[in-house]
PyMOL Python script that loads the backbone (N, CA, C, O; Angstrom):
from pymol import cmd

cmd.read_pdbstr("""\
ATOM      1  N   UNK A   1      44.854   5.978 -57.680  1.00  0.00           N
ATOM      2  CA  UNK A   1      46.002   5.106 -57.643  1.00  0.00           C
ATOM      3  C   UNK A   1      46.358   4.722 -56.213  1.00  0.00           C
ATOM      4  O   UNK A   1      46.882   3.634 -55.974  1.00  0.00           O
ATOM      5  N   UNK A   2      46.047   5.700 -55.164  1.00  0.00           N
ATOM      6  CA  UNK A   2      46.633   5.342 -53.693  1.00  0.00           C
ATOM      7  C   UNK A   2      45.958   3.940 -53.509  1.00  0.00           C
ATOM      8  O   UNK A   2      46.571   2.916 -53.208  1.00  0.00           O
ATOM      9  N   UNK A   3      44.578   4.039 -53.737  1.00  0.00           N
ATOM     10  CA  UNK A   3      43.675   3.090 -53.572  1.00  0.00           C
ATOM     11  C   UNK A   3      44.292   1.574 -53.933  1.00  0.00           C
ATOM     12  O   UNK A   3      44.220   0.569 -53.226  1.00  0.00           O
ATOM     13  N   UNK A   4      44.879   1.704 -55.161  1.00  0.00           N
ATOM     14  CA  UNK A   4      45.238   0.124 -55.639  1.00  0.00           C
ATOM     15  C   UNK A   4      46.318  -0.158 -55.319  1.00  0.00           C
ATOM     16  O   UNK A   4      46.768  -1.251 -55.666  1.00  0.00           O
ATOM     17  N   UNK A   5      47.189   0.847 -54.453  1.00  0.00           N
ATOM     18  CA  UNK A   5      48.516   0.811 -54.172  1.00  0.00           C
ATOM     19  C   UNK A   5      48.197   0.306 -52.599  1.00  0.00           C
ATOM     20  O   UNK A   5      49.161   0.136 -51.853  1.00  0.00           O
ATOM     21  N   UNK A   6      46.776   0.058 -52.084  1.00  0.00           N
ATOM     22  CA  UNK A   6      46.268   0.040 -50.440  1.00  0.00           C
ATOM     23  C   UNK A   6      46.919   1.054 -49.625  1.00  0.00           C
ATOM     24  O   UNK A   6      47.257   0.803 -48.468  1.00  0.00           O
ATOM     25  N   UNK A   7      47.082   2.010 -50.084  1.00  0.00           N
ATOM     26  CA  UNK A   7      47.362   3.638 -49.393  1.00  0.00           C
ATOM     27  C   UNK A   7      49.294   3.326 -48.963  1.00  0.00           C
ATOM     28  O   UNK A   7      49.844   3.649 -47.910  1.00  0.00           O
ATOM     29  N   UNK A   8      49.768   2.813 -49.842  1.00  0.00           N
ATOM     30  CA  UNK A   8      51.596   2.469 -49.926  1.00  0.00           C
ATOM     31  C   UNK A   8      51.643   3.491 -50.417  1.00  0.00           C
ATOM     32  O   UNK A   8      50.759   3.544 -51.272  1.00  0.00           O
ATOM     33  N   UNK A   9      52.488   4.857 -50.341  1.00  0.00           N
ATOM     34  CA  UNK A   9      53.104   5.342 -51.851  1.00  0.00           C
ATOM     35  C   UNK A   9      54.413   5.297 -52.417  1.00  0.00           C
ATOM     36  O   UNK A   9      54.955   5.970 -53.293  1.00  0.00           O
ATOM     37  N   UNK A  10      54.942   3.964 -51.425  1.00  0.00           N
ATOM     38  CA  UNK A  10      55.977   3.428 -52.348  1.00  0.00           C
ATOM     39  C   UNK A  10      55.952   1.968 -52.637  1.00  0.00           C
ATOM     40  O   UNK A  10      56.914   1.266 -52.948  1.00  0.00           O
ATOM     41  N   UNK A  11      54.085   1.441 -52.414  1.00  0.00           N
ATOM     42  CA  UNK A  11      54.355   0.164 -53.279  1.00  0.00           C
ATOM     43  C   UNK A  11      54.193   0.130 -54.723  1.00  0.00           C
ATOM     44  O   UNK A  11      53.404   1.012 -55.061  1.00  0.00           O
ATOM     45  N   UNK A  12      54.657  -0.582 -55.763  1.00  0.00           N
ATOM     46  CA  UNK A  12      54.485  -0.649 -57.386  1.00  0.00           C
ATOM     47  C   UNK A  12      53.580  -0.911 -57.240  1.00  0.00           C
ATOM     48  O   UNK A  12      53.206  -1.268 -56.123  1.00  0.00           O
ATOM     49  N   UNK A  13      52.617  -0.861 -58.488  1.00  0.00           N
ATOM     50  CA  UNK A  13      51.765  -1.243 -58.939  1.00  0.00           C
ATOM     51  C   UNK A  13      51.754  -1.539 -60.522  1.00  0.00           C
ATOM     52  O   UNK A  13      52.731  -1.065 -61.101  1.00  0.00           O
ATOM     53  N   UNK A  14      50.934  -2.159 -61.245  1.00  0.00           N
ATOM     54  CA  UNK A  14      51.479  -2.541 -62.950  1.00  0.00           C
ATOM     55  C   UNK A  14      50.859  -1.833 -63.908  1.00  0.00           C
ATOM     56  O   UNK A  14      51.059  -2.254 -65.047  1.00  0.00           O
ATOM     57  N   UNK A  15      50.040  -0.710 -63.782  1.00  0.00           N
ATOM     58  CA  UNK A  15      49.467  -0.137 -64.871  1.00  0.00           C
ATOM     59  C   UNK A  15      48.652   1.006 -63.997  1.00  0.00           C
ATOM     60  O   UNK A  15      48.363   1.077 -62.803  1.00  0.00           O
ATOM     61  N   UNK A  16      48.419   1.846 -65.101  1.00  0.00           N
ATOM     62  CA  UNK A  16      47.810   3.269 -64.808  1.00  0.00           C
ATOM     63  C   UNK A  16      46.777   3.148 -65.815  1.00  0.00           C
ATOM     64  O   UNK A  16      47.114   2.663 -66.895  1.00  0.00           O
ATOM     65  N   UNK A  17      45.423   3.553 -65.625  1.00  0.00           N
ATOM     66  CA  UNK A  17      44.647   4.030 -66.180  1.00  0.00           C
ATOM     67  C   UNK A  17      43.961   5.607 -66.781  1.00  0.00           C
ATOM     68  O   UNK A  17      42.964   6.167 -66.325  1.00  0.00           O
ATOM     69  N   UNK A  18      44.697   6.006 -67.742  1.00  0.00           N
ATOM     70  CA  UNK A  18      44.503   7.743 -67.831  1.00  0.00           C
ATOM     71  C   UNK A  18      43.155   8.023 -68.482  1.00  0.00           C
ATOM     72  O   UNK A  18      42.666   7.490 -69.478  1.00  0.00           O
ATOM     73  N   UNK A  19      42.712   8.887 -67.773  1.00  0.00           N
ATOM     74  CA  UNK A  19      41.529   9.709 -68.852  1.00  0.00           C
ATOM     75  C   UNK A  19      41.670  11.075 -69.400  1.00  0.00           C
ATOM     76  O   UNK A  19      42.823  11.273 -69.018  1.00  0.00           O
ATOM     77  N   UNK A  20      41.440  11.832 -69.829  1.00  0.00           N
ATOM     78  CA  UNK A  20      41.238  12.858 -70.409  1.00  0.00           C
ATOM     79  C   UNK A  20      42.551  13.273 -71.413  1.00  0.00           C
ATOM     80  O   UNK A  20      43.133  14.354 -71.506  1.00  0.00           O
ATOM     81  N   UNK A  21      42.847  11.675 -72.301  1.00  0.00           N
ATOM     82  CA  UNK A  21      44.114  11.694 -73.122  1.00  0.00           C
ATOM     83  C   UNK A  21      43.400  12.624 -74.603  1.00  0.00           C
ATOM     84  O   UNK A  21      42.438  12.569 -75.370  1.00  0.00           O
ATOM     85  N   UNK A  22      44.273  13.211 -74.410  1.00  0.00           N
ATOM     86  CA  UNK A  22      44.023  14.197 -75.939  1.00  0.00           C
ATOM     87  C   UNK A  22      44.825  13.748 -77.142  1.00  0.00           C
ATOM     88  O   UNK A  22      45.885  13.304 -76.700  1.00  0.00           O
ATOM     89  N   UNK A  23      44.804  13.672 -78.293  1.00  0.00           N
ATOM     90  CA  UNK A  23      45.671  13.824 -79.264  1.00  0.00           C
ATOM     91  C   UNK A  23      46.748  15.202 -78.919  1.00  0.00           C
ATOM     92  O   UNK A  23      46.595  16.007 -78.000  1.00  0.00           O
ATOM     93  N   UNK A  24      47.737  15.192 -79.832  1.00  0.00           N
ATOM     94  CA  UNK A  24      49.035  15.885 -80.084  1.00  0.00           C
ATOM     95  C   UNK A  24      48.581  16.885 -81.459  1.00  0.00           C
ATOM     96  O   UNK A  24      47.982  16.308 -82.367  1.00  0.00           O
ATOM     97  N   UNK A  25      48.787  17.946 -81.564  1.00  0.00           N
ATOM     98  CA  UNK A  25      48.225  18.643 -82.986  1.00  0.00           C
ATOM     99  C   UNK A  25      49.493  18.103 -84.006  1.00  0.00           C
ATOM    100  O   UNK A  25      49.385  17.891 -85.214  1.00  0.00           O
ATOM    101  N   UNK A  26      50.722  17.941 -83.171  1.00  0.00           N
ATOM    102  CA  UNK A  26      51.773  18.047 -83.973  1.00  0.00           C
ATOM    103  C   UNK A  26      52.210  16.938 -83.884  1.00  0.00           C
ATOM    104  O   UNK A  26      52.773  16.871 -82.791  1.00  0.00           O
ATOM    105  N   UNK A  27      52.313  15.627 -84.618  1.00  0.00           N
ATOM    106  CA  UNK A  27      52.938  14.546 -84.046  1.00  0.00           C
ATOM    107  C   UNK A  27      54.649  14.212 -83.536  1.00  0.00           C
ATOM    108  O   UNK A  27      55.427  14.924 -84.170  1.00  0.00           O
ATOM    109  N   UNK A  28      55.280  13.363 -82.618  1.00  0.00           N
ATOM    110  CA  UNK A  28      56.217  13.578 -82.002  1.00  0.00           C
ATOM    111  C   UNK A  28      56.932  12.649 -82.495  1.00  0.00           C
ATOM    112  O   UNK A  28      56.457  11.586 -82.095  1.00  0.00           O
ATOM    113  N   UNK A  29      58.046  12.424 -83.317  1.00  0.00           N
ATOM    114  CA  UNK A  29      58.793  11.109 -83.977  1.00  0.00           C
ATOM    115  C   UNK A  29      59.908  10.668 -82.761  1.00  0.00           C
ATOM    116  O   UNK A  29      60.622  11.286 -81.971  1.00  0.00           O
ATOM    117  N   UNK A  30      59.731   9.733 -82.967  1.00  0.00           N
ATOM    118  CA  UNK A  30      60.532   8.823 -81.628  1.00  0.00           C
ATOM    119  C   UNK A  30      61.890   9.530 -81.450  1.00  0.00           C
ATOM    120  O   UNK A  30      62.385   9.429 -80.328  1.00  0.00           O
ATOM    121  N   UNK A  31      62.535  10.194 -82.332  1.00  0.00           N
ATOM    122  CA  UNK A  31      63.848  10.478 -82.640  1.00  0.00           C
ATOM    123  C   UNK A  31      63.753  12.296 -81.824  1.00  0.00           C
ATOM    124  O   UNK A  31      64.635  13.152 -81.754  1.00  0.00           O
ATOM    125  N   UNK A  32      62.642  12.314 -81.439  1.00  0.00           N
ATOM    126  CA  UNK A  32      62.702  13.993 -81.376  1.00  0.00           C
ATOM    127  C   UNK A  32      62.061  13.724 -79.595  1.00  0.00           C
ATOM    128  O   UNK A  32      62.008  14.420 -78.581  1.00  0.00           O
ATOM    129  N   UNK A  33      61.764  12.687 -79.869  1.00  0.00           N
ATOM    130  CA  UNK A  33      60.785  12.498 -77.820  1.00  0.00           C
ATOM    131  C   UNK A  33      62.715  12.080 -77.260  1.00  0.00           C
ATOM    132  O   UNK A  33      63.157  12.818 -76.379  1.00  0.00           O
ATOM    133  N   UNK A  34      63.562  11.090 -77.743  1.00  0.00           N
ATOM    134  CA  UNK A  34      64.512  10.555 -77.426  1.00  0.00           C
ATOM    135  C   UNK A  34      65.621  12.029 -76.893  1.00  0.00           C
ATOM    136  O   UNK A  34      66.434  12.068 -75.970  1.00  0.00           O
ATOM    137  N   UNK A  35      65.348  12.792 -77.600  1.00  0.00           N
ATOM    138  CA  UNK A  35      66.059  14.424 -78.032  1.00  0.00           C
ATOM    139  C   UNK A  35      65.694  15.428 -76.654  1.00  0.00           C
ATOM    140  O   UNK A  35      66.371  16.081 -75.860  1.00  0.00           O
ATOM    141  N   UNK A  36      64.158  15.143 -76.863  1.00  0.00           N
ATOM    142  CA  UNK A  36      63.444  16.002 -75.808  1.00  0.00           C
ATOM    143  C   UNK A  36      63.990  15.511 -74.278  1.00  0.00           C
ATOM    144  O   UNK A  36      64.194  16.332 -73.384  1.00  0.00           O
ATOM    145  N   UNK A  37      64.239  13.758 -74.074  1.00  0.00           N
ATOM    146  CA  UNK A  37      64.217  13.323 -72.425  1.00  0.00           C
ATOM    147  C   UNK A  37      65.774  13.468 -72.250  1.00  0.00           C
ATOM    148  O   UNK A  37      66.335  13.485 -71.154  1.00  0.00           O
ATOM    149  N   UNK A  38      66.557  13.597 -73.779  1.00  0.00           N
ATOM    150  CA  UNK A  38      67.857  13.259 -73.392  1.00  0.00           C
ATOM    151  C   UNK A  38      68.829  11.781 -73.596  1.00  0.00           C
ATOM    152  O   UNK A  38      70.019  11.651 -73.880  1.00  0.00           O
ATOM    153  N   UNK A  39      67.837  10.850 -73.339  1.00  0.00           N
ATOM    154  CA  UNK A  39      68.153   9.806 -72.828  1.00  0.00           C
ATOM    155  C   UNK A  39      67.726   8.494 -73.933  1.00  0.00           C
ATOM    156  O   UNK A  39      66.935   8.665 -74.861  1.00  0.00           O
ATOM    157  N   UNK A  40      68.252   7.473 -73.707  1.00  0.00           N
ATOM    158  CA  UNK A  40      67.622   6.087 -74.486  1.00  0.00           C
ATOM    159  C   UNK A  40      66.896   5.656 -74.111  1.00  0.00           C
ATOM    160  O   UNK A  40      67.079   5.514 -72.902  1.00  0.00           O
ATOM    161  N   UNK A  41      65.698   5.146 -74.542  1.00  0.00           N
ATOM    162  CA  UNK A  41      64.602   4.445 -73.744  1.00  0.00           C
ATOM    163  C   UNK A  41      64.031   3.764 -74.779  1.00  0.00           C
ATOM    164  O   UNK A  41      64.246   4.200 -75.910  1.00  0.00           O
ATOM    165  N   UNK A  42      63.387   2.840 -74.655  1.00  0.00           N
ATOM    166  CA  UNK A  42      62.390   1.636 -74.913  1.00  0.00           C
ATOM    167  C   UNK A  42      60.685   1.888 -74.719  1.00  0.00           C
ATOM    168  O   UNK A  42      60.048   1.476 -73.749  1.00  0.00           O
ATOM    169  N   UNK A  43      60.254   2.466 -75.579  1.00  0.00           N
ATOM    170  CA  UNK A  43      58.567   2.327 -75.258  1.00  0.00           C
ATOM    171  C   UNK A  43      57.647   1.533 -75.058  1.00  0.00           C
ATOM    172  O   UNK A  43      56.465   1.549 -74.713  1.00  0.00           O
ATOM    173  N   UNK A  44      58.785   0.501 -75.475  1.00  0.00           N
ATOM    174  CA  UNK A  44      57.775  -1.141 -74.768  1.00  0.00           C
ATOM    175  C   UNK A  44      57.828  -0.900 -73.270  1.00  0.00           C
ATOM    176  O   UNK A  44      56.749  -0.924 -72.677  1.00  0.00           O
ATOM    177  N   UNK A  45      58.851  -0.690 -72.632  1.00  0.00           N
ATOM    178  CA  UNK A  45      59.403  -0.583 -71.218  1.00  0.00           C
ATOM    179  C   UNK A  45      58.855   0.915 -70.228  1.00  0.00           C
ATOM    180  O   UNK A  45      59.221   2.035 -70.586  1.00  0.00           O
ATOM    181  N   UNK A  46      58.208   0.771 -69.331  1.00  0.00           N
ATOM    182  CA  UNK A  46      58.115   1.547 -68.399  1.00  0.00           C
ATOM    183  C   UNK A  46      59.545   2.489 -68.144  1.00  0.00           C
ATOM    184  O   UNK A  46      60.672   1.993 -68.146  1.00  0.00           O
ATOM    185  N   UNK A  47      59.233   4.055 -67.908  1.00  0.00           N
ATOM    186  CA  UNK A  47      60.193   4.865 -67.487  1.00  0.00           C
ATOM    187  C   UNK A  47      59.531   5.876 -66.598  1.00  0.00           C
ATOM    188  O   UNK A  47      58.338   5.882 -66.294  1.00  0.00           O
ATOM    189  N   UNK A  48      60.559   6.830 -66.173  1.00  0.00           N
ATOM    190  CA  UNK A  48      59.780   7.919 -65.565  1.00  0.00           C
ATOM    191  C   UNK A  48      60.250   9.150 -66.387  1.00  0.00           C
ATOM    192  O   UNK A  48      61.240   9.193 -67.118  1.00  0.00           O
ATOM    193  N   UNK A  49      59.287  10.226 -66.115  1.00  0.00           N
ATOM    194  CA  UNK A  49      60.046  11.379 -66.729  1.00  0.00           C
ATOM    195  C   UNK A  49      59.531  12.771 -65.852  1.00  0.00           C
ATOM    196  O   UNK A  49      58.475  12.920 -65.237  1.00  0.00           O
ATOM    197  N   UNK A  50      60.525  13.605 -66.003  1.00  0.00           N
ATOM    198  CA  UNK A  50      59.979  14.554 -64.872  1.00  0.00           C
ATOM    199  C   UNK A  50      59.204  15.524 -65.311  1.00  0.00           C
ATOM    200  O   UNK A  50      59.023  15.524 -66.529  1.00  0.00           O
ATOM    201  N   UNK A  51      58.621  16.463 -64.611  1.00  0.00           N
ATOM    202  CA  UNK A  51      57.591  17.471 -64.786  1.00  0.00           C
ATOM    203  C   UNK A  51      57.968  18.517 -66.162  1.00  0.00           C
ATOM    204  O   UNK A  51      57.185  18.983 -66.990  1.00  0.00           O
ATOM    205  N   UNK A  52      59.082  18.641 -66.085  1.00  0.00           N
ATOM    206  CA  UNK A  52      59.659  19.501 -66.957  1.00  0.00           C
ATOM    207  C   UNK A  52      59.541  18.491 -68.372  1.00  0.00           C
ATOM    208  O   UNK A  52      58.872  18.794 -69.360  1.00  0.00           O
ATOM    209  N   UNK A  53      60.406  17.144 -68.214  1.00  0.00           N
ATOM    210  CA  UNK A  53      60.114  16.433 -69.717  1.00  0.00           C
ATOM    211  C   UNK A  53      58.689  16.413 -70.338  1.00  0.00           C
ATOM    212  O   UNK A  53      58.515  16.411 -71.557  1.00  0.00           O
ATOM    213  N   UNK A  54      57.591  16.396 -69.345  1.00  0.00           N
ATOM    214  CA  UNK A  54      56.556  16.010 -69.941  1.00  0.00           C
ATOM    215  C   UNK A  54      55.964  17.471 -70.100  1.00  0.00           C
ATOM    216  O   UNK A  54      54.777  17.399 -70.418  1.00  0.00           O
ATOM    217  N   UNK A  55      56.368  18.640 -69.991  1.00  0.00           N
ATOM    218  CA  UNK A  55      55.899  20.093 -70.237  1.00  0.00           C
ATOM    219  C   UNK A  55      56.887  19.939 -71.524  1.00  0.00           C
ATOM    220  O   UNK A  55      56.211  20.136 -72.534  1.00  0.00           O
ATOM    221  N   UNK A  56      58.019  19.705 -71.797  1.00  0.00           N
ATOM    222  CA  UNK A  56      58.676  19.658 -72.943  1.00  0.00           C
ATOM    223  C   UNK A  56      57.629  19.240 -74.088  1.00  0.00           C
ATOM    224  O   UNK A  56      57.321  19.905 -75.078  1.00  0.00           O
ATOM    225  N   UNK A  57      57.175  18.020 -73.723  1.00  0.00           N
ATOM    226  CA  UNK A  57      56.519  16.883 -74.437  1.00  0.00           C
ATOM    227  C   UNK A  57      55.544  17.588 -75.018  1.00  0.00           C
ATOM    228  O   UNK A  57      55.518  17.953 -76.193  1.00  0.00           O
ATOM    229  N   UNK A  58      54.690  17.789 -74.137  1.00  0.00           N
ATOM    230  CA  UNK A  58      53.611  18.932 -74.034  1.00  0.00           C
ATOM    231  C   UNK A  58      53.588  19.700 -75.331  1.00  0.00           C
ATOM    232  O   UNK A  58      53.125  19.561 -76.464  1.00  0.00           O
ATOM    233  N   UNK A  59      54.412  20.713 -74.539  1.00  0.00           N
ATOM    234  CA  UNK A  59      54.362  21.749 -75.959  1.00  0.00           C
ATOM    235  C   UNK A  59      54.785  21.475 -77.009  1.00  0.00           C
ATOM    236  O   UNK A  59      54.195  21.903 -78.000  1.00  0.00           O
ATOM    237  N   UNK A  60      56.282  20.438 -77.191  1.00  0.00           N
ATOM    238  CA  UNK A  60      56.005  20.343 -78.503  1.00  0.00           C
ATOM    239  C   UNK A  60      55.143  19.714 -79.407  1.00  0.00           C
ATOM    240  O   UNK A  60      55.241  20.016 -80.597  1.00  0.00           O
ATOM    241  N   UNK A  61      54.129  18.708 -78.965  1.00  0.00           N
ATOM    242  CA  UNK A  61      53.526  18.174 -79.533  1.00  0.00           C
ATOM    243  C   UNK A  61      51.575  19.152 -79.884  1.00  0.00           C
ATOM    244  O   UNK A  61      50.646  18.983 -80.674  1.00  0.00           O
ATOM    245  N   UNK A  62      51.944  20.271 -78.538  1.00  0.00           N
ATOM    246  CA  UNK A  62      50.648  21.279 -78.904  1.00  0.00           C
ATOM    247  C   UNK A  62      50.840  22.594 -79.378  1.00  0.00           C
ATOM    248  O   UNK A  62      50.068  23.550 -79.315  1.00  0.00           O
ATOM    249  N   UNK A  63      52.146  22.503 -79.936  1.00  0.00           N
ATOM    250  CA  UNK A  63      52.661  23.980 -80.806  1.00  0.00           C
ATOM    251  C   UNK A  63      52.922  24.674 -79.820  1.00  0.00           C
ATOM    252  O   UNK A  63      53.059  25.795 -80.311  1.00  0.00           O
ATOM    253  N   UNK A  64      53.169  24.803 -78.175  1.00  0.00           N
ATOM    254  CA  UNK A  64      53.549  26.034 -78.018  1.00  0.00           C
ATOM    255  C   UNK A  64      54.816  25.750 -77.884  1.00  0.00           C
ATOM    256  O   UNK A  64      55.482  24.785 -78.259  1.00  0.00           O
ATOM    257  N   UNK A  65      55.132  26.918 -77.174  1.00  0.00           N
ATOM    258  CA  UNK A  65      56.541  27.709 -77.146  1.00  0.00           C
ATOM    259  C   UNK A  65      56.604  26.913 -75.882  1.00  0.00           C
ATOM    260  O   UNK A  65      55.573  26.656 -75.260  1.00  0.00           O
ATOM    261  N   UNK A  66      58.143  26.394 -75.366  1.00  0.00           N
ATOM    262  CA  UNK A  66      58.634  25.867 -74.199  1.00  0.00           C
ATOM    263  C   UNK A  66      58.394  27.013 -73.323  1.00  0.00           C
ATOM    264  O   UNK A  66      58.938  27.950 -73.905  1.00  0.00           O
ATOM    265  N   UNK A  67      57.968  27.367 -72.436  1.00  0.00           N
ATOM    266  CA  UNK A  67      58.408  27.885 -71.041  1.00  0.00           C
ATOM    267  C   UNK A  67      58.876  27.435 -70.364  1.00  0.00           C
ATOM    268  O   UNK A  67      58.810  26.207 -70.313  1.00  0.00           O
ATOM    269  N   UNK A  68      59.758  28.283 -69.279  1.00  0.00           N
ATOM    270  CA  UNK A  68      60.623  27.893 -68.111  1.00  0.00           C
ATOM    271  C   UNK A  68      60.270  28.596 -66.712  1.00  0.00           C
ATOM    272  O   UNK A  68      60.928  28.334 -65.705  1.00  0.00           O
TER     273      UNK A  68
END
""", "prot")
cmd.dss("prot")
cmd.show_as("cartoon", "prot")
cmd.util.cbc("prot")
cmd.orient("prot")
């Protein structure tokens, strides 16, 4: 990403390319991800979420137990 950003790391850029996306064992209903960040959001729309939301995310969607 630095690369397409020309070594900025605070210019935008419009898309991310991920690899090593796994499925979820457990699927996540919009109503329970909304629960998990707290917050209202739009999945059409770009957001951020922090290390902790997406360890939230994480486990609940791979059965484990939250850690802290």
């Amino acid at each position: 990403m630095i690369r397409t950003a020309h070594d900025d790391l605070k210019k935008e850029i419009m898309a991310i390319q991920f690899s090593k996306t796994e499925l979820f064992k457990k699927p996540i209903t919009f109503d329970k991800l909304q629960e998990i960040i707290d917050r209202k959001f739009s999945v059409q729309s770009l957001f951020k979420i922090s290390k902790e939301e997406f360890k939230a995310i994480y486990n609940e969607g791979t059965l484990k137990s939250t850690e802290k």
